[in-house]
Every structure is written in structure tokens, then in C-alpha cells.
C-alpha positions in Angstrom: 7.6 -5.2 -3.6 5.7 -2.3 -6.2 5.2 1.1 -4.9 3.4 3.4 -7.6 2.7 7.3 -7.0 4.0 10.0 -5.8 7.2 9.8 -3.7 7.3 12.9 -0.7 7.3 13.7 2.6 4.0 11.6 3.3 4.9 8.1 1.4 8.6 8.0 4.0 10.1 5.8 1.7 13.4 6.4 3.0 12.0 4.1 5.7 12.2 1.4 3.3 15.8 1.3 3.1 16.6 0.8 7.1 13.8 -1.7 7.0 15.7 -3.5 4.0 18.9 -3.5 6.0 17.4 -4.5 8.9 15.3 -8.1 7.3 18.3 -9.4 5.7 16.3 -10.6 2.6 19.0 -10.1 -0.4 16.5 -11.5 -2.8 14.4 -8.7 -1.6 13.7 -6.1 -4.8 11.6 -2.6 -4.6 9.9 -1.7 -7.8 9.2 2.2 -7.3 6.9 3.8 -10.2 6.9 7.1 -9.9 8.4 10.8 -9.3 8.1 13.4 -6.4 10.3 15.8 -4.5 11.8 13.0 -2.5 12.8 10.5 -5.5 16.4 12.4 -5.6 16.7 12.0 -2.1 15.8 8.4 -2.5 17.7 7.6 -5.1 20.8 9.1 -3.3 20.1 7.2 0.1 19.6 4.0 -2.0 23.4 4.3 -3.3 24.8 5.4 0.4 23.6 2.4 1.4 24.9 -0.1 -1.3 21.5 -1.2 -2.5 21.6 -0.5 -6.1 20.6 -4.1 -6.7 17.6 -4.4 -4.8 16.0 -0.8 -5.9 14.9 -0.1 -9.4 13.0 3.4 -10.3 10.9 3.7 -13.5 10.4 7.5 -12.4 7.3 9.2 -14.0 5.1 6.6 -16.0 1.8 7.3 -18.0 -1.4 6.2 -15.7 -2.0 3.8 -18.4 1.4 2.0 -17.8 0.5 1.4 -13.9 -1.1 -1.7 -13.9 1.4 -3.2 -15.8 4.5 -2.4 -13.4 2.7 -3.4 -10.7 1.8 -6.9 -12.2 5.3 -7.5 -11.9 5.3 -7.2 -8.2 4.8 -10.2 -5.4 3.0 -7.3 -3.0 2.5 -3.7 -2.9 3.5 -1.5 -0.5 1.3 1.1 0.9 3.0 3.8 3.3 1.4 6.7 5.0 3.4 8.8 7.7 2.1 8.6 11.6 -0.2 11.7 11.6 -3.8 11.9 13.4 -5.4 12.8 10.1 -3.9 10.4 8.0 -4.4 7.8 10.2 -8.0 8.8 9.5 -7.7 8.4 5.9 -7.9 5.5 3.4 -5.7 6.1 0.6 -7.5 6.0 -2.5 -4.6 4.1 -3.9 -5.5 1.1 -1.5 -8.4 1.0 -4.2 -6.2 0.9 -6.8 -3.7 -1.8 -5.5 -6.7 -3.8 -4.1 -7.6 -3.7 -8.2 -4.7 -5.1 -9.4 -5.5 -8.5 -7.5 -1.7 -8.3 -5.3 -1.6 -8.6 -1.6 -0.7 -5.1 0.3 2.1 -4.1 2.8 0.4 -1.2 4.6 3.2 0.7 6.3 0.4 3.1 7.9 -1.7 3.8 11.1 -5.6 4.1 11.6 -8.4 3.1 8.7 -6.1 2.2 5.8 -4.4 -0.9 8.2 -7.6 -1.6 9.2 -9.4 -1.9 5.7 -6.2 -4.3 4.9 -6.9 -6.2 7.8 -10.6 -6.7 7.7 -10.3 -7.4 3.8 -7.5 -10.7 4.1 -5.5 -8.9 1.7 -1.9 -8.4 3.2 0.5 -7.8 6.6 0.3 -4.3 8.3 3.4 -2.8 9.7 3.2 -0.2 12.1 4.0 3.6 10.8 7.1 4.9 10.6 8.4 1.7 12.8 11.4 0.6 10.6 11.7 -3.0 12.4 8.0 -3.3 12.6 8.4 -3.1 8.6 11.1 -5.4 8.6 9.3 -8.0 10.5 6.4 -7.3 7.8 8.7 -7.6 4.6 10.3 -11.3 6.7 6.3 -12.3 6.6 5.9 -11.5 3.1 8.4 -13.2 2.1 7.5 -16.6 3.5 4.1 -16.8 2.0 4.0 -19.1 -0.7 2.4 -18.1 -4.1 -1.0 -19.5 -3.8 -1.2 -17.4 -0.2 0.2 -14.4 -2.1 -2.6 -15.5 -4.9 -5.5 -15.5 -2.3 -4.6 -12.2 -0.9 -4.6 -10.5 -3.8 -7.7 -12.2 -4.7 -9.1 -10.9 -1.1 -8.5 -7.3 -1.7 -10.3 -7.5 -5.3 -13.3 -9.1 -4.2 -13.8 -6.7 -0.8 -12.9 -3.9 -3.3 -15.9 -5.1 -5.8 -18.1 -5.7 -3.0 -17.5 -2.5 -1.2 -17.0 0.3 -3.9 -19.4 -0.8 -6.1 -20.9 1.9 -7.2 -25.2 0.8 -6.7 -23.7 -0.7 -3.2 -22.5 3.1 -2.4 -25.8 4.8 -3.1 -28.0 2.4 -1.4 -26.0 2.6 1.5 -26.1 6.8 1.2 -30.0 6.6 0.7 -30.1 4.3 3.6 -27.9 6.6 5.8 -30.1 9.8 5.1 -33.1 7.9 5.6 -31.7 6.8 9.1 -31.0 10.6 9.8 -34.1 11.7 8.5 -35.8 9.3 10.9 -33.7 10.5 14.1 -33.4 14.2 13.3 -36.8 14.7 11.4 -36.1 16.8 7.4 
């Protein structure tokens, strides 16, 4: 599983490693690209725990370099902490995951879960609900590669369909014609 970005407060990766425990999957592996305040912490957690063998940090890579660690993953994990206004967000690395053609494990609330959801493109886990990502990480690992394939595949096609750029201004135009209409100029 491929995590890139920054690692803090919001990502809650230390959930990860209860959720790790908790699934039983030895041949479970976390790829996490990237630095932050938290990565120490992390790191540190990760060796209280004895799982030195199924975490490996890159720490800070060029933007250029992204792409290619997270080719190596099977899925990429997308958390966001339980808060009212992130729940209202969608995380503009969900565009950038949804890119790289990989299915997604959203560990998040609200309009992020839901774009995964209504795009086919990977298993939701509840925020901040270790078991909840444990059940999602058991899931992931019994797709086979061609389902694993297709998801990825989802998330690049509802990513090309609905942030292309023409599709974005028509649909603005249209929206402020609409209001226009109802409100008068």
C-alpha cells in the first residue's frame, strides 16, 4: 500500500500501524513517500511495534520521482482525520492517485469516500476507525490483479472525465447561467 505526501497531524498514519496489527496480513507492506512533523514519530511507533518489515520510508522525494514510487504499489492509501471540514473536502491528491491508474484506500469521511465510491476505484474505511481499516486492508488484499487493474483503471477514466479542464468551464458557464436566470445579473 503507497502513501505519498506529507505525513502530520491530518494524514493519522499512526492509525495504520494498529490497523496492520489488527488484519494479520504479514505479506502486507506500506510504501510511505514523504516527510512531515510526524515521520519521526512514525518511524519510532513502526519499531515499538516490530514492524520494520512491512514499513519502508523513502522520506522527502523530488515531485518528479512520485509517480514512480507509487507505480510500485498494489493500492494507495488516502487518509484524512474525522473533522466536519475535512469531511467536506476532496483531497487534491485523490486527483493525483486517481492519475496514476491504482485503486484507492480512502481512510476518510464525507466527499473524498464518496468520489471513491461513486468512481469504482477502491474500498473506503471509515475515519480514524482502526478495525474499519483493517477490514479495508483484508478486502484489498483479496482482490485479484485484474480487479486491482479495473480499479485503477476506474479512478483514471472518472478523473479524465470529470477534471477535464473544457468539461470544468462548461459546467461553470452553465452554473452562472442557471444563477443568472434565478437571481437576474
Amino acid at each position: 500500500i503507497g502513501f505519498a505526501g506529507n505525513i502530520g497531524k491530518a494524514q493519522n498514519l499512526e492509525k495504520t500501524i494498529e490497523a496492520t496489527k489488527l488484519c494479520g496480513i504479514d505479506s502486507l507492506k506500506w510504501l510511505i513517500v514523504g516527510d512531515g512533523p510526524d515521520l519521526d514519530l512514525l518511524k519510532t511507533l513502526v519499531e515499538e511495534h516490530n514492524l520494520e518489515d512491512q514499513y519502508r520510508f523513502t522520506g522527502w522525494v523530488n515531485g518528479g520521482q512520485v509517480y514512480t514510487y507509487l507505480s510500485l504499489a498494489d493500492a494507495l492509501f488516502l487518509p484524512l482525520m474525522d473533522q466536519e471540514v475535512l469531511n467536506l473536502t476532496v483531497p487534491a491528491k485523490l486527483q493525483t492517485y486517481m492519475n496514476a491508474a491504482k485503486p484507492i484506500l480512502a481512510f476518510m469521511n464525507g466527499a473524498g469516500a464518496d468520489m471513491v465510491t461513486e468512481a469504482d476505484c477502491g474500498v473506503t474505511a471509515t475515519a480514524e476507525d482502526t478495525a474499519s481499516l483493517a477490514t479495508a486492508l483484508q478486502r484489498t488484499s483479496e482482490f485479484t490483479p485484474e480487479q486491482l487493474k479495473t480499479m485503477g483503471e476506474n479512478g483514471k477514466r472518472y478523473c479524465t472525465e470529470q477534471f477535464n479542464k473544457d468539461k470544468l468551464i462548461n459546467d461553470l458557464v452553465q452554473y452562472i447561467s442557471r444563477a443568472i436566470r434565478e437571481y437576474g445579473a
